[in-house]
C-alpha positions in Angstrom: 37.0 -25.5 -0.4 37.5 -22.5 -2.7 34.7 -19.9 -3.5 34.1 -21.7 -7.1 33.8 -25.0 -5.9 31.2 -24.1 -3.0 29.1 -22.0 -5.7 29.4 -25.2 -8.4 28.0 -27.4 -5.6 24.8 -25.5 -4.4 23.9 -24.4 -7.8 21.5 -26.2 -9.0 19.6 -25.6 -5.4 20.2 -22.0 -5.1 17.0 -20.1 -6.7 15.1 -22.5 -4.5 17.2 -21.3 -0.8 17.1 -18.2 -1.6 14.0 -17.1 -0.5 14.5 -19.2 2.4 18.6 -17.7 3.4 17.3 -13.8 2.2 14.3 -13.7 4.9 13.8 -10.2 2.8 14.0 -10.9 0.1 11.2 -9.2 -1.9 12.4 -5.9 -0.2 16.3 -6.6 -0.8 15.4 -7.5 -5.0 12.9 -4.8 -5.1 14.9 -2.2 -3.4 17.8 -3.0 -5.9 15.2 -3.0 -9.1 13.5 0.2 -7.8 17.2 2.2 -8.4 17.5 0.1 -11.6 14.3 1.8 -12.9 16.0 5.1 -12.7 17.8 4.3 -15.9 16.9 6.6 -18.6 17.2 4.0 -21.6 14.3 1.6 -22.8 17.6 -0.9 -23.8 20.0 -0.4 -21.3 23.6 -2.0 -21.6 24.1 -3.7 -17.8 27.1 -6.0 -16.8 26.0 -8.1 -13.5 29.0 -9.0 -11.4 28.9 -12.4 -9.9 25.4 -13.1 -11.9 24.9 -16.6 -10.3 22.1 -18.0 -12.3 21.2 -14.6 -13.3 18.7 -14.0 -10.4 19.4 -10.4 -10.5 19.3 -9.7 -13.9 16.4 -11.9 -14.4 14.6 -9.4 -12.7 15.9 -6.3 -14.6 14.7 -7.9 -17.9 11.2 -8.0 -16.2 11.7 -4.2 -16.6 14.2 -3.8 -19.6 12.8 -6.4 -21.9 15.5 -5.1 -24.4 18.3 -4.5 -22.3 21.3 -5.8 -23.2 23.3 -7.9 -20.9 26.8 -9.5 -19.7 26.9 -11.9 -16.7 30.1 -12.7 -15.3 30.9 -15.7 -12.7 33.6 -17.9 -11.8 31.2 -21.0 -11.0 30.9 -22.7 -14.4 27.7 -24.7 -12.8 25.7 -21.5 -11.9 26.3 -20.4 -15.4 24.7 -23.8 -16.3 21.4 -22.4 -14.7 21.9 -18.8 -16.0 22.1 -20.1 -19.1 18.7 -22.4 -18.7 17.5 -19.4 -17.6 17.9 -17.0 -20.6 17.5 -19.7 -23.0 16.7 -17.2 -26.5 16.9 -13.8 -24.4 20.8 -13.1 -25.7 22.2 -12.4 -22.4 26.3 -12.6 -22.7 27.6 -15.1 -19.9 30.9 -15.1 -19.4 33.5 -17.3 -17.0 36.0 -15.8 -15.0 36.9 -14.0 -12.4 35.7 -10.1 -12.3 38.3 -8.4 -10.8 40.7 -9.3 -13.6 38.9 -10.1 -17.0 38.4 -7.6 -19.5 34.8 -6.7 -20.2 34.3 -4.5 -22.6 33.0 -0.5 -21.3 30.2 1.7 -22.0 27.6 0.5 -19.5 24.5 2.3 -18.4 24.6 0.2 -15.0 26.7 -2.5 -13.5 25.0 -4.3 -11.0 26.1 -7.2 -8.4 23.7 -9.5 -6.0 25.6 -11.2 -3.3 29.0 -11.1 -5.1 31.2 -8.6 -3.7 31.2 -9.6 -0.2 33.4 -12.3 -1.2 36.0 -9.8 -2.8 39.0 -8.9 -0.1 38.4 -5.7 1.5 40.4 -2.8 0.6 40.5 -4.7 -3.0 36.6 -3.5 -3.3 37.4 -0.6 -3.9 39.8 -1.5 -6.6 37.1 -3.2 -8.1 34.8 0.0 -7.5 37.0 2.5 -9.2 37.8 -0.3 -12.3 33.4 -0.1 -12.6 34.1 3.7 -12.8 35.6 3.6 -15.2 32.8 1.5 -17.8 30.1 3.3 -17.1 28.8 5.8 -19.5 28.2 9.4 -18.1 24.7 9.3 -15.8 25.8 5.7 -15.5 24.8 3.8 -12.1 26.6 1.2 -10.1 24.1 -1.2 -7.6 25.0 -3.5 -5.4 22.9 -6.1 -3.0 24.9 -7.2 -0.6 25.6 -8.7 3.2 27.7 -6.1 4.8 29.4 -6.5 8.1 28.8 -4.9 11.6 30.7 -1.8 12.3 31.6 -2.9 16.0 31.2 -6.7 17.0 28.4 -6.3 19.5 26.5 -5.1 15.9 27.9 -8.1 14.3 26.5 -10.2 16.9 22.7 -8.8 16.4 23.1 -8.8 12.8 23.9 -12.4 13.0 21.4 -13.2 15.7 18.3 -11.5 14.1 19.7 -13.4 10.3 19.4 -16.8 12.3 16.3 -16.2 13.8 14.5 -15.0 11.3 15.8 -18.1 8.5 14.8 -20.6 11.9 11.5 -18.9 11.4 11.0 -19.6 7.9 12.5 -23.2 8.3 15.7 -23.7 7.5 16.9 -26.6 8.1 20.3 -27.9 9.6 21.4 -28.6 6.8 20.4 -26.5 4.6 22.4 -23.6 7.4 25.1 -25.8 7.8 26.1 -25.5 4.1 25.4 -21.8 4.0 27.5 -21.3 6.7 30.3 -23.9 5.0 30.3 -20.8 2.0 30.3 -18.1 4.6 34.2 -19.3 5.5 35.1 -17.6 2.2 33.3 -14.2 2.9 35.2 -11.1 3.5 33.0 -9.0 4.3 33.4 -4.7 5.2 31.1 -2.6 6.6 28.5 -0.3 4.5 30.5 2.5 6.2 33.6 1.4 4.5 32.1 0.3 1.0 30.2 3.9 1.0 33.3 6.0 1.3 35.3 3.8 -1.6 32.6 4.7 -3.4 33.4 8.3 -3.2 36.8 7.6 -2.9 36.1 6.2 -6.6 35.0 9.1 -7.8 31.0 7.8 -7.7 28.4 10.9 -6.6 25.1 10.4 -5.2 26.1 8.0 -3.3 23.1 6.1 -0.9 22.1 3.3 0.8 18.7 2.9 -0.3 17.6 -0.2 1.9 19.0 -2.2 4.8 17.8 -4.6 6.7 20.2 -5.6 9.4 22.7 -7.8 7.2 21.5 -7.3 3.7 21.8 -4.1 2.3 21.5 -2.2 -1.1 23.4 1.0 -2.4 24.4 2.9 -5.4 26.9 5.6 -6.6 26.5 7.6 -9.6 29.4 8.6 -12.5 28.9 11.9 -13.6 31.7 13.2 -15.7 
């Protein structure tokens, strides 16, 4: 099963597992939404990689009622959802796949939510220096993402507390049996790795702002 078709299938269930497969979730969306409100623009112009049913960007219009945004995904059912979602709110969906369509430049933010961890690793930071490039000066890149252990003996706790704690909100089997049926198409680096392609980049003030074991969220900076 590719990455499309396991997104196509779950999406008309995943706003409701989320809160149930993110055990912090408030923390890990408000974390990201917190750096978001450091834009300096009443209508911001965001792209949202991998924008799902438009979760993420769901919650930045909370903020930015008049920001104007472009949501790309492969998975032509989530956009179904993203699309119920922003029914009259002129968000720009677009299919594809983001490492290789065209989409447009001059952004005051591009943002992701549990996108990137599916992109191979060295090619993140491909995809890190292309979002370099369409940002606008002061622009801000954000991503909320599951990052990998940097030894396997961190792997293994990361994965261990991440079980637990969904057991303890209860998940069922088969609700974790189909999560981890996606997880076979993760590939997954660690924060260590993603930070320093960051800079690599050319992003500056670069900072994981919030991490809990797993789920993390950072940010880079262009300054020209």
């Amino acid at each position: 099963m590719g990455i499309k078709e396991a997104f196509d299938n779950v999406a008309k269930q995943y706003d409701v597992n989320r809160r149930l497969l993110i055990p912090c979730f408030d923390d890990f969306y408000g974390s990201a939404i917190a750096i978001i409100k450091t834009i300096d623009n009443n209508a911001p112009k965001i792209l949202d990689l991998g924008i799902g049913t438009g979760l993420l960007s769901a919650f930045i219009l909370e903020e930015y009622p008049d920001a104007q945004i472009t949501g790309i995904d492969m998975s032509s059912k989530m956009l179904e959802e993203a699309e119920k979602r922003f029914d009259g709110r002129g968000v720009e969906l677009l299919e594809g796949n983001y490492l290789t369509v065209e989409v447009g430049c001059g952004y005051d933010a591009v943002v992701s939510s549990l996108s990137i961890h599916h992109v191979e690793g060295r090619d993140k930071y491909e995809l890190f220096r292309k979002m370099y490039g369409l940002l606008n000066d002061g622009g801000i890149f954000i991503n909320a993402d599951q990052v990998l252990g940097s030894t396997s003996n961190i792997e293994g706790i990361y994965r261990s507390e991440w079980y637990g704690a969904m057991r303890d909100l209860g998940v069922s089997d088969e609700l974790l049996a189909a999560s981890e049926e996606r997880m076979k198409e993760d590939k997954m680096s660690t924060l260590q790795e993603q930070l320093s392609w960051l800079i690599e980049a050319g992003f500056a003030d670069v900072e994981c702002w919030y991490k809990n074991f797993i789920f993390t969220v950072y940010s880079g900076r262009k300054f020209v």
